[in-house]
C-alpha positions in Angstrom: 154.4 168.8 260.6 156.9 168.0 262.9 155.0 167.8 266.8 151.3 167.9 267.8 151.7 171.8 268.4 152.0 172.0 264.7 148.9 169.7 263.6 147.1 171.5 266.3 148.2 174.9 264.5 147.0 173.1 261.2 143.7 172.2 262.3 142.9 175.4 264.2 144.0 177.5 261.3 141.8 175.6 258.7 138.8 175.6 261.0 139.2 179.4 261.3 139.0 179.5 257.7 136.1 178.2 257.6 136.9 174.8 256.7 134.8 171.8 258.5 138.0 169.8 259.5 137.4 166.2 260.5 140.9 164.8 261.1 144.8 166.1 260.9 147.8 164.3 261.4 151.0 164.2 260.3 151.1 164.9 256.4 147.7 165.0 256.1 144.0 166.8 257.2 140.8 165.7 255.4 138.5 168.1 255.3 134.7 167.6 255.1 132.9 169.6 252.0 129.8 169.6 249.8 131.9 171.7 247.4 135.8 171.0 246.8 137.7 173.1 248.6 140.0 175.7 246.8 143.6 174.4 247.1 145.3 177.6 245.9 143.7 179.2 248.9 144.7 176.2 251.2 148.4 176.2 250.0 148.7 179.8 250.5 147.3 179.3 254.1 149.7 176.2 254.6 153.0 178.1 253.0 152.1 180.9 255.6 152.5 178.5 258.3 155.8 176.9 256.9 154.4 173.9 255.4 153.7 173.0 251.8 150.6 171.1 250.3 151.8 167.4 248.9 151.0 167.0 245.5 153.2 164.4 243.5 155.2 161.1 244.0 158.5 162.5 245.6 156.1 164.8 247.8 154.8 161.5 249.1 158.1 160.1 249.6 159.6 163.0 251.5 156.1 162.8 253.5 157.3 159.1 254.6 160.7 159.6 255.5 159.7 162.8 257.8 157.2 160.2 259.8 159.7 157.7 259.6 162.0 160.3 260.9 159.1 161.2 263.4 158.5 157.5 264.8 162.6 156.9 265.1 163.3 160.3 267.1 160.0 160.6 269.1 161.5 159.5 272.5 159.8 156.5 272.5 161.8 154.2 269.5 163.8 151.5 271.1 167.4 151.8 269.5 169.0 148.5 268.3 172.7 148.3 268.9 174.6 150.2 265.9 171.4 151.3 264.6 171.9 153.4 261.1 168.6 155.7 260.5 170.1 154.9 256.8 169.7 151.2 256.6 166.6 151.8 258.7 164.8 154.0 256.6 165.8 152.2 253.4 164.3 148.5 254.3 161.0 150.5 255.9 160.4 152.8 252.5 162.2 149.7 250.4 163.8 152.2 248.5 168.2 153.1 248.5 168.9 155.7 250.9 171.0 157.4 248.0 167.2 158.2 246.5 165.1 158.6 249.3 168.0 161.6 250.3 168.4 162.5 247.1 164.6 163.4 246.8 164.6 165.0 250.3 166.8 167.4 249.3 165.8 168.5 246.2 162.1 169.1 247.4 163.0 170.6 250.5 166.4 172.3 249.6 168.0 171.0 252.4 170.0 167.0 253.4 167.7 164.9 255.3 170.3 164.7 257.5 170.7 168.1 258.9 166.7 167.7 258.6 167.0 164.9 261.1 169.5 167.2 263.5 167.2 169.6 263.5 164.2 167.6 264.5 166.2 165.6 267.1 167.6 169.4 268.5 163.5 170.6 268.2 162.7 167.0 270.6 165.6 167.7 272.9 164.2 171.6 273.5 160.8 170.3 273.6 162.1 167.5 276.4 164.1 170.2 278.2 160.9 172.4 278.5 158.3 170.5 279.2 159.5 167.0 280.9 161.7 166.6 283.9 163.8 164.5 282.3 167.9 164.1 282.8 170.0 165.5 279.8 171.7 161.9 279.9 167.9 160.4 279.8 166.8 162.6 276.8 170.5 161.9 275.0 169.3 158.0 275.3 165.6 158.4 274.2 167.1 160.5 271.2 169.2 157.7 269.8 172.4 160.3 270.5 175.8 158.3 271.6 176.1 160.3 275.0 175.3 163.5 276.9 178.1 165.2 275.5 177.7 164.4 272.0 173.7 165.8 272.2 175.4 168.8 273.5 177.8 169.5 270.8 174.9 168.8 268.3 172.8 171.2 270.4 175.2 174.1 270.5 175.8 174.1 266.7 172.5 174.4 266.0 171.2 176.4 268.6 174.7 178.5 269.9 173.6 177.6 273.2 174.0 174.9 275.5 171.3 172.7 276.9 171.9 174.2 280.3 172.2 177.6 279.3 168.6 177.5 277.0 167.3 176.0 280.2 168.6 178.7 282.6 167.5 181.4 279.8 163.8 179.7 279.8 163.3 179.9 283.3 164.4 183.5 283.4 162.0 184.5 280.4 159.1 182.2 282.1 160.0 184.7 285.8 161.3 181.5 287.3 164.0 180.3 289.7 167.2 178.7 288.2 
């Protein structure tokens, strides 16, 4: 789960499968049963919703890097000079990067890197929408080197340009440019 929106998508969903849900967060929801709850059924409601039930080891692991991932790119992490997420994540998880991306990919069928470009991209839109903040602000809080470089990284993964999915917001929400 990569934002609130989505643990609030998780919890609601589960409840409205008639689960008693006492907690959800990110990776995790416990759930509050006299009977054990059937998994298959809870995987297939999870898959539906584009997340997966963790089950082994390497699940776990990719679960750890996606908060560590979380905590570094919320908008909140206060960048070191020449911070590497690399050497970062490695001393938090005390495992070699080579593994910890290494796993990544292989259970999620994509590099933790574009993973991480993604999610930063995700935090810039959801910035963009819902904050007044600067483009130059957001490029800081994001741990990208300047305005222009969160730009480029938008626009190749988007097609659009910050200003432009701005402009194109506003005009879907019946709102002034």
């Amino acid at each position: 789960m990569v934002c609130p929106r989505c643990i609030s998508t998780v919890q609601q969903e589960l409840t409205a499968s008639g689960l008693q849900v006492s907690h959800v967060e990110l990776g995790s929801a416990t759930i509050q049963s006299a009977t054990p709850p059937d998994l298959n059924a809870i995987a297939a409601l999870l898959q539906s919703l584009g997340f997966s039930l963790l089950e082994d080891k390497n699940q776990q692991l990719v679960k750890q890097v996606k908060e560590a991932v979380a905590q570094v790119y919320s908008g909140e992490f206060d960048f070191p000079p020449q911070f590497r997420f690399s050497k970062w994540v490695a001393e938090k998880l005390s495992r070699p990067y080579d593994l910890l991306s290494a796993v990544f990919s292989a259970a999620e069928g994509s590099t933790l890197e574009k993973y991480i470009l993604a999610y930063r991209v995700e935090k810039v839109k959801e910035l963009l929408i819902y904050t007044p903040a600067t483009l130059a602000d957001i490029a800081f809080r994001l741990g990208f080197s300047s305005e222009a470089h969160l730009s480029r990284q938008f626009k190749a993964l988007t097609g659009l340009t910050p200003s432009y999915f701005i402009k194109i917001r506003k005009e879907r929400r019946g709102g002034k440019v």
